[in-house]
DOPATOR-286733 format. One line per field, with one value per residue: residue number from 1; residue in one letter; x, y, z of N, C-alpha, C, O, CB in turn. Coordinates in steps of 0.2 Angstrom, whole numbers, plus 5000, padded with zeros to 4 digits. Glycine has a CB too. Example, Ala and Ser with C-alpha at 12.3 -4.5 7.8 and 13.67 -1.06 7.14 Angstrom:
residues 2
num: (1|2)
residuo: (a|s)
n_xx: (5066|5064)
n_yy: (4972|4989)
n_zz: (5039|5035)
ca_xx: (5062|5068)
ca_yy: (4978|4995)
ca_zz: (5039|5036)
c_xx: (5066|5064)
c_yy: (4984|5000)
c_zz: (5039|5039)
o_xx: (5071|5067)
o_yy: (4983|5006)
o_zz: (5042|5040)
cb_xx: (5057|5070)
cb_yy: (4978|4997)
cb_zz: (5045|5029)
//
This chain:
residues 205
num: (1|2|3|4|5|6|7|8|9|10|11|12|13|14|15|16|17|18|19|20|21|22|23|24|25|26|27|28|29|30|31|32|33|34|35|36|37|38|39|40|41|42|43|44|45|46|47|48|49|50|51|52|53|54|55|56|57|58|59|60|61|62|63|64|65|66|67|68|69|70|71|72|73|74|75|76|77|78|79|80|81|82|83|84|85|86|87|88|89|90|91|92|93|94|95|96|97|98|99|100|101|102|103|104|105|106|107|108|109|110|111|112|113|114|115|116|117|118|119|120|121|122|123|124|125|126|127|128|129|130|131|132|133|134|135|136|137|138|139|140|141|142|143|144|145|146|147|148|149|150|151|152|153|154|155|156|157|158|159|160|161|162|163|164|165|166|167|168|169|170|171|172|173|174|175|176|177|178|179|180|181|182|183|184|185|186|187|188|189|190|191|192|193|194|195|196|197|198|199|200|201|202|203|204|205)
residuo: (x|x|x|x|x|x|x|x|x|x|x|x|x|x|x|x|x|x|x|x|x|x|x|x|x|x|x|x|x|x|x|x|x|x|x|x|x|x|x|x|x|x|x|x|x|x|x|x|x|x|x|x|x|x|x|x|x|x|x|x|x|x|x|x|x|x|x|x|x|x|x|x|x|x|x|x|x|x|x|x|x|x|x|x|x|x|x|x|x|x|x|x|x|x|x|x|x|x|x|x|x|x|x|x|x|x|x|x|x|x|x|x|x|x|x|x|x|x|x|x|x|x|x|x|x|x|x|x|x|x|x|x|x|x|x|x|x|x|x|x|x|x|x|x|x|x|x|x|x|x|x|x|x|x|x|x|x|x|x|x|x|x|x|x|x|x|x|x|x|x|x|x|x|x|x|x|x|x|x|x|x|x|x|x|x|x|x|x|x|x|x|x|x|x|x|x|x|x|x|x|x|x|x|x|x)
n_xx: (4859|4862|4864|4854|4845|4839|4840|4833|4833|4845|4851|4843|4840|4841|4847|4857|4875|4889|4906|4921|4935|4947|4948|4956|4950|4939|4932|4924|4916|4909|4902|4895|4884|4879|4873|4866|4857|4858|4865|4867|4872|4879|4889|4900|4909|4916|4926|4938|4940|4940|4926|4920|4905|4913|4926|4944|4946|4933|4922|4911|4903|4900|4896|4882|4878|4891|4893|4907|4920|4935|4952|4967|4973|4967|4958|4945|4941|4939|4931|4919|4917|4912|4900|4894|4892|4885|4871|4869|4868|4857|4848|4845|4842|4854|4867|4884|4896|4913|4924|4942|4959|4972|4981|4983|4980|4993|4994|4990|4981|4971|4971|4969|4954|4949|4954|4944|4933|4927|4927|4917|4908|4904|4892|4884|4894|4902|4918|4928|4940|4951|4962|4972|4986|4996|5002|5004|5018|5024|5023|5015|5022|5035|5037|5030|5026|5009|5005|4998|4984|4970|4970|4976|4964|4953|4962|4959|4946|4936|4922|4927|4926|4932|4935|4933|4939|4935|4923|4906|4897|4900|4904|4892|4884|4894|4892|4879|4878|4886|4876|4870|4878|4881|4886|4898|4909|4913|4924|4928|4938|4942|4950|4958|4965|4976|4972|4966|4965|4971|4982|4994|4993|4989|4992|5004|5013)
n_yy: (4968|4981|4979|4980|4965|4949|4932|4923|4925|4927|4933|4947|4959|4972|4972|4975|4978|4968|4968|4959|4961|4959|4945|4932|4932|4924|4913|4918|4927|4917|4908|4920|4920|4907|4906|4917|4913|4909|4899|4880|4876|4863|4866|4872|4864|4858|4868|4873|4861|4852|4852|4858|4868|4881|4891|4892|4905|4918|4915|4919|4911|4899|4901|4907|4924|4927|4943|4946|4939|4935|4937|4941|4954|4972|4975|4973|4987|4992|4985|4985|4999|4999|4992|5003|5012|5006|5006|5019|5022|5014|5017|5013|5009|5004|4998|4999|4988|4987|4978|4980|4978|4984|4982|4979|4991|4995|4994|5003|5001|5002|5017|5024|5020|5024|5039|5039|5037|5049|5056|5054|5056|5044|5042|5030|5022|5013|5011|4999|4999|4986|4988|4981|4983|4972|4963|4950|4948|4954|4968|4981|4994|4989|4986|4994|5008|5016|5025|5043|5036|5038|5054|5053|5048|5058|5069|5062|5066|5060|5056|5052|5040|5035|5022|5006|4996|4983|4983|4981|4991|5002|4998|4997|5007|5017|5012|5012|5025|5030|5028|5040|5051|5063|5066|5060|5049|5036|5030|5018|5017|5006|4998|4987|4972|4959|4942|4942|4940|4928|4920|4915|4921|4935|4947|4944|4945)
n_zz: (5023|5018|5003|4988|4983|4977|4979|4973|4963|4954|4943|4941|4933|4939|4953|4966|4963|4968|4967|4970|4972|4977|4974|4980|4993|4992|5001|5011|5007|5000|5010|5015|5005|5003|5016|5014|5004|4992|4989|4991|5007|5008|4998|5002|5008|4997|4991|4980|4972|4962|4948|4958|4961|4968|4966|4968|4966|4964|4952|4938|4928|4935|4951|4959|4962|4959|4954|4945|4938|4945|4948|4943|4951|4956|4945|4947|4952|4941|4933|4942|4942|4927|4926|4936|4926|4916|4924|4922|4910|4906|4911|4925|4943|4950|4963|4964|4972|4977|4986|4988|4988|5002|4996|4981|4978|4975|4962|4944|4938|4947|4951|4939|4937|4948|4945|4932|4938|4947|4937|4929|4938|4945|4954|4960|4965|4978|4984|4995|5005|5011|5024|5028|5028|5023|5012|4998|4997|5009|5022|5018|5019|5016|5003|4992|4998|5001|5006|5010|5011|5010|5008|4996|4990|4992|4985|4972|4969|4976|4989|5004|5016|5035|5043|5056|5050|5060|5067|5065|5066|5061|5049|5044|5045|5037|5024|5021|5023|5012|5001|5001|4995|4981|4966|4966|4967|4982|4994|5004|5018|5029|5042|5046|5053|5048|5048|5062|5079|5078|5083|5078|5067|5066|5061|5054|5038)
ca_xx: (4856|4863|4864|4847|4846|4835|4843|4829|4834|4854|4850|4838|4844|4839|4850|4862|4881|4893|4914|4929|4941|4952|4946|4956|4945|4932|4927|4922|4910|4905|4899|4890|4881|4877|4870|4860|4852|4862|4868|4867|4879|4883|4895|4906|4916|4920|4929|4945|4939|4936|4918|4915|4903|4918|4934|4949|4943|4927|4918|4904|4900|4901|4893|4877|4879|4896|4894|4912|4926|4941|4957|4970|4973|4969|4955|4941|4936|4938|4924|4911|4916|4909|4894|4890|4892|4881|4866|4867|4865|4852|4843|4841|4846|4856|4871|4890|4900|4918|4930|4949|4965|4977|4990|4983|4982|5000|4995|4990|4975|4967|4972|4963|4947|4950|4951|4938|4924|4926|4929|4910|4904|4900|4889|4881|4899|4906|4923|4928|4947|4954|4965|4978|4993|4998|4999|5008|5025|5027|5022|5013|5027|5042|5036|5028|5020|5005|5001|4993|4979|4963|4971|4973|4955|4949|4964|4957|4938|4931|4919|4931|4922|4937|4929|4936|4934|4932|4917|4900|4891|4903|4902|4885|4884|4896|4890|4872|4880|4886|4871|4868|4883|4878|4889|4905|4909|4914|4930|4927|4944|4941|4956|4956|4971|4974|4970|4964|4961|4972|4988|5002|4993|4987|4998|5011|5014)
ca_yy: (4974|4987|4977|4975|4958|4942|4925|4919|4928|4931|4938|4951|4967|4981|4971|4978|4971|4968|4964|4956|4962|4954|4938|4926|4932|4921|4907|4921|4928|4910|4906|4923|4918|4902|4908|4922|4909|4910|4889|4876|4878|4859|4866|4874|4858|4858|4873|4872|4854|4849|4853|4863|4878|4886|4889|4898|4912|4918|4912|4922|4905|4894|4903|4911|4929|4933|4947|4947|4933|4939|4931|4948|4958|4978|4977|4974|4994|4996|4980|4989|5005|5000|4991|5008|5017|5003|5008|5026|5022|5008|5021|5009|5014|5000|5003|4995|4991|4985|4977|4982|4976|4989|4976|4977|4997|4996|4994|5008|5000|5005|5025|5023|5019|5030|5043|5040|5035|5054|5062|5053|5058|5040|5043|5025|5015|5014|5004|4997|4996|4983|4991|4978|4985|4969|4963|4945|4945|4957|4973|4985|5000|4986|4984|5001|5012|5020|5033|5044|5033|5045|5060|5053|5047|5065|5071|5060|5068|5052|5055|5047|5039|5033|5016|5000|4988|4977|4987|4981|4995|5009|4995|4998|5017|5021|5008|5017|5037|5031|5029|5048|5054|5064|5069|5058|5039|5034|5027|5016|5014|5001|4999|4980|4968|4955|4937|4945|4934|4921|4919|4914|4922|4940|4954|4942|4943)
ca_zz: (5026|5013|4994|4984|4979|4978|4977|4971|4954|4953|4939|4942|4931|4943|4959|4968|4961|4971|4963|4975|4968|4980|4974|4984|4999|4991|5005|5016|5002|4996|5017|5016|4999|5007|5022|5012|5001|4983|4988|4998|5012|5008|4994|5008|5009|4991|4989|4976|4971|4953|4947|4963|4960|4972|4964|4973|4964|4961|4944|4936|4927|4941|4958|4960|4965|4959|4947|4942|4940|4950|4948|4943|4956|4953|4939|4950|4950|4933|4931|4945|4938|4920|4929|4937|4921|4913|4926|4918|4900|4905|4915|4930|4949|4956|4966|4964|4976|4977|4991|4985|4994|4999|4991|4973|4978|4972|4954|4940|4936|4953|4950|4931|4938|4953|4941|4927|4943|4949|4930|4927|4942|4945|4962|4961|4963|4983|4985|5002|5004|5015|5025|5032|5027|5021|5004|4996|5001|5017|5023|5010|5018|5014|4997|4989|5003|4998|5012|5012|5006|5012|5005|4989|4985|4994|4979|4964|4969|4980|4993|5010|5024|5038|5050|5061|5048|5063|5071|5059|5066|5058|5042|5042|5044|5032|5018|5020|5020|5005|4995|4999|4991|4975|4960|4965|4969|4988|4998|5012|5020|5033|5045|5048|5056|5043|5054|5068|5084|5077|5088|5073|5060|5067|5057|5052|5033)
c_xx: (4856|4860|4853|4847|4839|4837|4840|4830|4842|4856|4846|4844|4842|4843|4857|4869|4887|4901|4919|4933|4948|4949|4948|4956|4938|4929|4922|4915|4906|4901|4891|4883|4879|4872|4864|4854|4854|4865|4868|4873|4882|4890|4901|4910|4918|4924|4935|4943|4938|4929|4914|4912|4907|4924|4936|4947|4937|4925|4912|4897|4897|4896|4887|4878|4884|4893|4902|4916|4932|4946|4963|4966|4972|4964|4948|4935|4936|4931|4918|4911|4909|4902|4891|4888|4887|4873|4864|4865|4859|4846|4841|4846|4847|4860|4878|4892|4905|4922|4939|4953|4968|4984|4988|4981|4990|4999|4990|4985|4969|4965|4969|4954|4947|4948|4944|4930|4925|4927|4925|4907|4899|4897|4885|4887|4900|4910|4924|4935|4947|4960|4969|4984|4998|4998|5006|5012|5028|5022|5019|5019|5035|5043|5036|5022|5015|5001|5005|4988|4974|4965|4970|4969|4952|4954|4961|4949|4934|4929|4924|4929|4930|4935|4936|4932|4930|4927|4910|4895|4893|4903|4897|4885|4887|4894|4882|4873|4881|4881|4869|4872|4881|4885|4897|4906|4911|4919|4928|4934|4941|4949|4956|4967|4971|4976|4969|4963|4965|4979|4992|4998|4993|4993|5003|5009|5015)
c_yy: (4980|4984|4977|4970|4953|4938|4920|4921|4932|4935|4945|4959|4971|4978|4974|4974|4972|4962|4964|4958|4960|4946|4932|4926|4928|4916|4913|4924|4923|4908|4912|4921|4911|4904|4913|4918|4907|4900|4887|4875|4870|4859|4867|4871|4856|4861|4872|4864|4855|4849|4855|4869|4884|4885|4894|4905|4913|4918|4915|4915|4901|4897|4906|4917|4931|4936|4949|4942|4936|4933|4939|4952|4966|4979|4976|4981|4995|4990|4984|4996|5003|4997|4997|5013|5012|5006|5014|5024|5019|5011|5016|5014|5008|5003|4999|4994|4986|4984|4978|4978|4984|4988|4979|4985|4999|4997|4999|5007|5003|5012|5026|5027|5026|5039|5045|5041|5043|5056|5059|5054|5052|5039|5034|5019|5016|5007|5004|4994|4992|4984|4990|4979|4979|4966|4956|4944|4949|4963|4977|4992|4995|4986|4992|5004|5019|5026|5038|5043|5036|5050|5059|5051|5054|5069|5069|5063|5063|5057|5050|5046|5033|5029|5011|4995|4982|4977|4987|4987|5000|5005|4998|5003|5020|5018|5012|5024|5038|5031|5037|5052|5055|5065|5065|5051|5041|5030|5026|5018|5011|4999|4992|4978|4962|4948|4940|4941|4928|4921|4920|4916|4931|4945|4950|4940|4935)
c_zz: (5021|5006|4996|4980|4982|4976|4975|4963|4955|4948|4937|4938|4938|4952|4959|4963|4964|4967|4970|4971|4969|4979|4978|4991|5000|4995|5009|5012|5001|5004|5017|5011|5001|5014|5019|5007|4995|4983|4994|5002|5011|5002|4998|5007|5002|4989|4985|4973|4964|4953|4953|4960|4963|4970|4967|4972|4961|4955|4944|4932|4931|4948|4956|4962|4964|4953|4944|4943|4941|4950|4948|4948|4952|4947|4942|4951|4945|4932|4934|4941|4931|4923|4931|4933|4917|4917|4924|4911|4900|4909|4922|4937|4955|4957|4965|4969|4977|4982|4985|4990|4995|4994|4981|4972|4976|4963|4951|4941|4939|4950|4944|4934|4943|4950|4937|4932|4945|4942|4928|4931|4945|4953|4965|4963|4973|4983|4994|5003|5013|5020|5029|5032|5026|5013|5004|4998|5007|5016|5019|5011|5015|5008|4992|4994|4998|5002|5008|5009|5005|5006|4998|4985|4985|4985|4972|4964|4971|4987|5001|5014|5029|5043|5053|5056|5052|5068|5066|5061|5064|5052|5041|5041|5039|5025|5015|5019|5014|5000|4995|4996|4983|4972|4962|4968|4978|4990|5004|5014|5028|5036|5047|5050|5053|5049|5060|5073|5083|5079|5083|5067|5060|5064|5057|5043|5030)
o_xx: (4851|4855|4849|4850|4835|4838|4842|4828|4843|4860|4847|4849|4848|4842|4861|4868|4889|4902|4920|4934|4953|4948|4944|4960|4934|4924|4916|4910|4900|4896|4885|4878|4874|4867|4858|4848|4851|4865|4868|4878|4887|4894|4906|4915|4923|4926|4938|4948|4936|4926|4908|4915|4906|4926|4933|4947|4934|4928|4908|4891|4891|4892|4886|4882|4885|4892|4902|4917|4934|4945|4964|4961|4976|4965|4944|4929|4932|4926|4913|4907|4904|4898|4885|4883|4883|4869|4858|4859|4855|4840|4835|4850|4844|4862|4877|4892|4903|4925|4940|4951|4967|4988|4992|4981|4992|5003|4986|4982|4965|4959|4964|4951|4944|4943|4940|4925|4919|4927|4926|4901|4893|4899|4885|4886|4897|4908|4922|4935|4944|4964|4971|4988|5004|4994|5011|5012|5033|5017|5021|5020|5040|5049|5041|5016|5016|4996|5010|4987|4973|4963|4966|4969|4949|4951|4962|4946|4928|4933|4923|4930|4932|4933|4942|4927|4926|4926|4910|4889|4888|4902|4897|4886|4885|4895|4880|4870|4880|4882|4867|4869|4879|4890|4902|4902|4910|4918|4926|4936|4938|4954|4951|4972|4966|4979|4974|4959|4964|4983|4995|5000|4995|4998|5007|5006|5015)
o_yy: (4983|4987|4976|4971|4954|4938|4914|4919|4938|4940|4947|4961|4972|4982|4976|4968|4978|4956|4968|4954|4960|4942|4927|4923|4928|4913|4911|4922|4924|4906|4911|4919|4910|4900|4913|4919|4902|4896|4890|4873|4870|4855|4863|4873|4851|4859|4869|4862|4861|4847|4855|4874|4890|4879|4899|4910|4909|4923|4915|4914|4899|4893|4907|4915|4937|4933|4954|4940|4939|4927|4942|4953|4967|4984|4981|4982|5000|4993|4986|4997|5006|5001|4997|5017|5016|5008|5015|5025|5021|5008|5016|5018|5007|5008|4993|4999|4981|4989|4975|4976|4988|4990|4981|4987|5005|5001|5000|5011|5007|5013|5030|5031|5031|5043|5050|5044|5045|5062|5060|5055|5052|5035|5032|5013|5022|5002|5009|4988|4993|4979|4993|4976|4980|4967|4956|4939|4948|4964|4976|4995|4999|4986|4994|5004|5023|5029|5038|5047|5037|5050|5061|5051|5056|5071|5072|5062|5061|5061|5044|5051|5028|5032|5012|4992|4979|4973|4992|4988|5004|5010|5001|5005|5025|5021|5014|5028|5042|5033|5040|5058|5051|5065|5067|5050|5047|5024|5030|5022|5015|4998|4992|4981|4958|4948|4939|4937|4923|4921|4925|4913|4934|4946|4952|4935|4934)
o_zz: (5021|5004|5000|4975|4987|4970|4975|4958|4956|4947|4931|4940|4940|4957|4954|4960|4963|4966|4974|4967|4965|4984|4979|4995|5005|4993|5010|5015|5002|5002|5018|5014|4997|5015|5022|5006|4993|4978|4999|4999|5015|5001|4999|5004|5002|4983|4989|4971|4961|4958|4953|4957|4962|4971|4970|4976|4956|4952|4948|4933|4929|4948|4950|4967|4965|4948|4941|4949|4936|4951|4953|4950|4948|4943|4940|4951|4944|4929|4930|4937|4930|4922|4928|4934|4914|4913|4924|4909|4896|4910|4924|4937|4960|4954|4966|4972|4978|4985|4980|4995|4991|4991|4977|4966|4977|4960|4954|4945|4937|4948|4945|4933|4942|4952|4938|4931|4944|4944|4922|4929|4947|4957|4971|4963|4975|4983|4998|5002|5018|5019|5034|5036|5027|5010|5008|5002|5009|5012|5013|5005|5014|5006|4988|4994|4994|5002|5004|5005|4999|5000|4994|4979|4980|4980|4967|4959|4968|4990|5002|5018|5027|5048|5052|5057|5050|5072|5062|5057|5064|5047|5036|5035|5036|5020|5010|5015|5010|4994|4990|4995|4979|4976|4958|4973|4980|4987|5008|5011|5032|5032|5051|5048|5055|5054|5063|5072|5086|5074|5083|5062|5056|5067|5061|5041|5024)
cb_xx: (4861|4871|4870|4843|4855|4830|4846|4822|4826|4859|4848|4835|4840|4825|4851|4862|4884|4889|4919|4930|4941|4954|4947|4962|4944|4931|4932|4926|4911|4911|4906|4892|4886|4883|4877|4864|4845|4874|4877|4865|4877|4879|4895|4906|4914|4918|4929|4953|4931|4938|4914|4921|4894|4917|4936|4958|4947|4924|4916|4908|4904|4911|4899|4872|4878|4903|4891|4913|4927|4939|4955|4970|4978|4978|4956|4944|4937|4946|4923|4910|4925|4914|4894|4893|4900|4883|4867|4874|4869|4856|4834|4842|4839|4856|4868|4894|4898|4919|4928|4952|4972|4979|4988|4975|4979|5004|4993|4992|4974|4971|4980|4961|4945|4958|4955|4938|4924|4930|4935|4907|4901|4903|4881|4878|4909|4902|4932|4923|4954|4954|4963|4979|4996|4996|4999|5010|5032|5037|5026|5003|5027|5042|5029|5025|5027|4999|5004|4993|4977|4965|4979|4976|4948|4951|4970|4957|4936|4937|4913|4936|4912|4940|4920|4934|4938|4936|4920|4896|4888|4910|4902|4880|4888|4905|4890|4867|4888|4890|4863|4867|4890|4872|4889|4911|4919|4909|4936|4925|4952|4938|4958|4951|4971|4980|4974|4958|4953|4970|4989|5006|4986|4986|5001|5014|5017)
cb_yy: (4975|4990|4965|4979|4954|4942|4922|4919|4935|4926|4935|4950|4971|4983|4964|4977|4971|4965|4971|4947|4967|4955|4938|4924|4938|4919|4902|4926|4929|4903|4909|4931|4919|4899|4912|4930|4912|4919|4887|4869|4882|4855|4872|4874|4850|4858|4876|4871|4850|4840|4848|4866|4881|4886|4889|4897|4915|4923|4904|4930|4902|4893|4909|4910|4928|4932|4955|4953|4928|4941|4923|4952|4957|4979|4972|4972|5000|4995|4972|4992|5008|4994|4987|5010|5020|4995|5007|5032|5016|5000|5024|5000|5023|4994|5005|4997|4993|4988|4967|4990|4970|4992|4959|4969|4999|4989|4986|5009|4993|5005|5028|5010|5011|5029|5043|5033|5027|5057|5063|5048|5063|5036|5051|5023|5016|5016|5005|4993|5004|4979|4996|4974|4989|4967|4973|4944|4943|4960|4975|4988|5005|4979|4979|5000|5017|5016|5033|5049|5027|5050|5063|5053|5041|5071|5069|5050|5069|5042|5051|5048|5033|5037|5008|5001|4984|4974|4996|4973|4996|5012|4988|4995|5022|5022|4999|5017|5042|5029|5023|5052|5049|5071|5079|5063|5033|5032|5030|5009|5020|4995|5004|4974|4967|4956|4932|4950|4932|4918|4913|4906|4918|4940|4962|4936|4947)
cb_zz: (5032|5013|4990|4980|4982|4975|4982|4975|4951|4952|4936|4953|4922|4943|4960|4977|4953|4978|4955|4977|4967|4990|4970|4982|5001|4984|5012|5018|4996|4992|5025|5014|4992|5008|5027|5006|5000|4984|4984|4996|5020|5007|4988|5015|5015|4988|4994|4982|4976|4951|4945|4970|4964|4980|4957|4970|4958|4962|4944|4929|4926|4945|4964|4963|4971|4958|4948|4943|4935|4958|4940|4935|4960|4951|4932|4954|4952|4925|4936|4956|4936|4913|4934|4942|4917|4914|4930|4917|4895|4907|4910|4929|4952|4956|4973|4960|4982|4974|4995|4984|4990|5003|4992|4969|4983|4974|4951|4934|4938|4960|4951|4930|4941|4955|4938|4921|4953|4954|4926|4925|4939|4942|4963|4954|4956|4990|4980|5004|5003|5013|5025|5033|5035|5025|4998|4992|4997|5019|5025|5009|5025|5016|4997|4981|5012|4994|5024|5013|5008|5023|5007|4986|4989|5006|4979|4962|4964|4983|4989|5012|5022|5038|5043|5070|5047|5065|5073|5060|5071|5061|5041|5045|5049|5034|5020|5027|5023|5003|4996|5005|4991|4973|4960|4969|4964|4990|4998|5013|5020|5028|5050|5039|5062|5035|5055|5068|5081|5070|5093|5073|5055|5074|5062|5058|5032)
//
């Protein structure tokens, strides 16, 4: 609905690019990318396998459609970022866009990018925090709480749009407002319930 792309050319310079940067959320990508046309949805059941095109972590080698190989947590915006800053030099007008955890929003790396994407004025990038309040081994306030999360992207100079992860019609609205954002990057934060629906997994770390 939003990306520009053609899976008939994964390669296509002037496509949208889309980085995971939570990488080990990649079945869910690799279903979409199956389903959009990028592979035959008979890989699905190979997933983690030896000489699967689907590894635990997305592969830039291996899959059609990823633009970035994810595996480290927390470098993911510094990749789109440098992509978005590649579309400036290279005069083209595609658009970046980044899924984050809030888990790997613990690490420097993130606040980097955070910075430099507003101190270029990079208006071509929008990230999309996952915002389950969960992260590897418990809670994300048990571990290193990062509230007020909002406040400080509107503090690094981001564009902040605030949705129901789990409402696609506020996904969608706020993923389109952001292509109208001039002179500064874009924060989704997306309020999601990590397994949602699923009796013994629903918000339990």
């Amino acid at each position: 609905r939003v990306m520009r792309l053609d899976p008939a050319r994964p390669d296509w310079a002037d496509r949208d690019r889309f980085v995971l940067s939570k990488g080990h959320a990649c079945p869910l990508w690799y279903s979409a990318l199956a389903e959009r046309g990028y592979l035959d949805k008979r890989h699905l059941t190979t997933l983690r396998c030896l000489n699967s095109v689907l590894q635990g972590h997305p592969d830039m080698c291996k899959t059609p459609g990823v633009d970035m190989t994810a595996g480290s947590l927390g470098h993911g915006l510094s990749a789109g970022l440098g992509m978005a800053l590649a579309a400036r030099v290279q005069q083209r007008d595609y658009r970046v866009w980044v899924v984050i955890g809030d888990g790997e929003s613990q690490e420097g790396s993130i606040w980097e990018a955070a910075m430099a994407a507003a101190g270029f004025k990079v208006d071509n990038l929008t990230a999309i925090m996952d915002r389950n309040r969960i992260q590897n081994d418990d809670f994300i306030d048990n571990i290193m709480p990062i509230e007020p999360v909002a406040d400080k992207w509107r503090a690094f100079g981001w564009h902040v749009i605030e949705i129901d992860g789990h409402n696609m019609a506020e996904v969608v609205a706020a993923l389109e407002a952001s292509r109208a954002v001039r002179g500064r990057p874009t924060m989704i934060i997306a309020q999601t319930i990590k397994g949602k629906g699923v009796s013994f997994m629903e918000n339990n770390p």
